[in-house]
C-alpha positions in Angstrom: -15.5 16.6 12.5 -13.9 14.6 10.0 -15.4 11.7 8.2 -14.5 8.3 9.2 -14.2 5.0 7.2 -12.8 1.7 7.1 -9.0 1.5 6.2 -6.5 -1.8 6.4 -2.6 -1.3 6.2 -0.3 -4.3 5.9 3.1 -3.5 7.1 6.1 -5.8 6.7 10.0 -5.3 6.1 13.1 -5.5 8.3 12.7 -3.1 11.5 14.9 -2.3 13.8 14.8 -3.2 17.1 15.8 0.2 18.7 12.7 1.1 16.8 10.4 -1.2 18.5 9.1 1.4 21.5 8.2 3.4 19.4 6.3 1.5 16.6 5.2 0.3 19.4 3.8 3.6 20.3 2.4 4.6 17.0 0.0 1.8 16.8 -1.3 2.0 19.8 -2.5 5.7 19.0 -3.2 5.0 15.2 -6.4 2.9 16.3 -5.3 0.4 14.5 -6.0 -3.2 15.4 -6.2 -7.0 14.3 -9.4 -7.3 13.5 -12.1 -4.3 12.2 -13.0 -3.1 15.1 -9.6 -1.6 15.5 -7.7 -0.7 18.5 -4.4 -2.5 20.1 -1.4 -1.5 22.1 1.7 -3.7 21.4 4.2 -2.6 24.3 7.6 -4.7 23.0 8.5 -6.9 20.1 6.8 -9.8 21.7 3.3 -8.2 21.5 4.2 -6.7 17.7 5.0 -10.2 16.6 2.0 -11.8 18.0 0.3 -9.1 15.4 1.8 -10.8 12.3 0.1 -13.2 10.2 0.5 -16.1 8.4 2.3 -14.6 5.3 4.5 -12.9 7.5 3.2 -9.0 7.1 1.3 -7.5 10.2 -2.0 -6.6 9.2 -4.3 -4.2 10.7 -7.4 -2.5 10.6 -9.8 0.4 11.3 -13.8 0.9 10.6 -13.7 4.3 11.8 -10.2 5.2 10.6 -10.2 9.4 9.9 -10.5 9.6 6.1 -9.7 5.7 6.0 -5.9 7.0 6.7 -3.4 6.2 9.5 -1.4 9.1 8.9 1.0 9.3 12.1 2.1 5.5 11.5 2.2 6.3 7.7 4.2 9.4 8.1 6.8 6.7 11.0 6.8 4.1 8.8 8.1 6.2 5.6 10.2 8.2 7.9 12.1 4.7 8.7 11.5 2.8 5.4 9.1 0.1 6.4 7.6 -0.5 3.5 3.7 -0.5 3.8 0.3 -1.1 1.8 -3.0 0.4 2.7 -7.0 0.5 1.5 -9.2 2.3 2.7 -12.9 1.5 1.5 -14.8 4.1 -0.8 -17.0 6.7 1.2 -19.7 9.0 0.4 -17.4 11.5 -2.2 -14.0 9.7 -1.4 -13.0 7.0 -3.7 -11.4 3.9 -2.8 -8.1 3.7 -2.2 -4.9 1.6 -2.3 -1.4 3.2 -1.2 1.7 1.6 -1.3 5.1 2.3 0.0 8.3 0.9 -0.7 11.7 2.2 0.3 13.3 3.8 -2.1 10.3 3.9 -4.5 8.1 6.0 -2.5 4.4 6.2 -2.7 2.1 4.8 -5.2 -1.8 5.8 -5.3 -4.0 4.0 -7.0 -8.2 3.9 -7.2 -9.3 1.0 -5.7 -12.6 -1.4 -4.9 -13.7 -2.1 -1.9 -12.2 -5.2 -1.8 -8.8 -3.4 -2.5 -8.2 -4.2 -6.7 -6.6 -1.4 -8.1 -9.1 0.6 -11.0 -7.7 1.1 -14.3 -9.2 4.3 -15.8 -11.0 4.0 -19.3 -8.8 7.4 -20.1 -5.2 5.2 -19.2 -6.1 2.1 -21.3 -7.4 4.4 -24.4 -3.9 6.1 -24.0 -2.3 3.0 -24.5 -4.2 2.1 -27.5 -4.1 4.7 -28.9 -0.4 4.1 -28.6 -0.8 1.0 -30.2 -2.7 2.5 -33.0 0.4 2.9 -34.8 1.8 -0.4 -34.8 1.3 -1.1 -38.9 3.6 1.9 -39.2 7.1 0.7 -37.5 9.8 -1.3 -37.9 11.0 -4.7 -35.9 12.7 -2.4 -33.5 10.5 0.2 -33.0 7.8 -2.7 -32.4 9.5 -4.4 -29.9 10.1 -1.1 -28.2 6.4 0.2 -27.9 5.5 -3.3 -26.8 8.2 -2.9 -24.2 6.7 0.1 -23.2 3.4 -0.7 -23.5 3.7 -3.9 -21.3 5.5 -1.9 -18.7 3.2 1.0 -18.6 0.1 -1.7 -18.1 2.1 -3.0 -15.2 2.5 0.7 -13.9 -1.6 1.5 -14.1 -2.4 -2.3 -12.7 0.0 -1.5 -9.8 2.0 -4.7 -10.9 5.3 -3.4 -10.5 4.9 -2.9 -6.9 6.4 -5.8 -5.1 3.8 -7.2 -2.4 5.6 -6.6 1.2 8.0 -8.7 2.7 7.8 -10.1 5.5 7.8 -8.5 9.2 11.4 -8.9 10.9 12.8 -7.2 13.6 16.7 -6.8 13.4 19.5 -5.3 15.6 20.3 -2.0 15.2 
């Protein structure tokens, strides 16, 4: 039996409608739902749009989601590039977790809290100072360069340079 913990995945992006059915289908035997307890089965684009929020992004969750994953609807949604984010809450051995999918850019991982902020490792910010170590040593250009770098690779471990995800439309096609 596998262990069982609570995930949330945020999906947004243009779908299209002849992929309605069977998004339709995927959530409804993900166990995903609107609210923890999980659970919902959308049948047409009405009843998927009734599932989107406020910001515009369909959220949806699981307590008791197997390894705090949804991996059929993960697996549909990156077949058909809908971008996606999910956490799933820290369990016994397993870490927390934030995932997050953008056409084009594939998958990012990252460690996460429960309440879904990415963790920066001690070993990825001694790297960069480390890197930094050396600043008394270089030239204007060589300066502006590792600060380029450095800046970029903070954004990278902080999960910055991931855009959040747009909203949920359904489109011909």
């Amino acid at each position: 039996m596998s262990d069982r913990f609570a995930a949330q995945i945020t999906i947004g992006g243009t779908i299209k409608r002849s992929l309605v059915e069977e998004l339709c289908g995927v959530i409804s035997q993900s166990g995903a739902g609107p609210d923890w307890e999980g659970g919902c089965e959308p049948q047409n684009e009405a009843d998927l749009l009734e599932l989107v929020g406020e910001n515009g992004t369909m959220v949806l969750h699981d307590c008791q989601a197997c390894y705090g994953q949804f991996d059929d609807l993960e697996q549909f949604l990156e077949e058909h590039e809908i971008p996606f984010d999910r956490h799933s809450e820290a369990k016994y051995e397993y870490d927390g977790e934030l995932v997050k999918y953008r056409p084009g850019h594939g998958c990012d991982v990252f460690e996460a809290t429960q309440d879904g902020r990415v963790c920066v490792k001690v070993a990825e910010v001694e790297d960069i100072v480390r890197r930094l170590d050396s600043v008394e040593t270089l030239g204007k250009r060589e300066l502006l360069r590792l600060v380029e770098e450095v800046r970029d690779d903070l954004r990278g471990v902080m999960a910055m340079d991931v855009p959040p995800v747009p909203p949920f439309v359904i489109v011909e096609g």
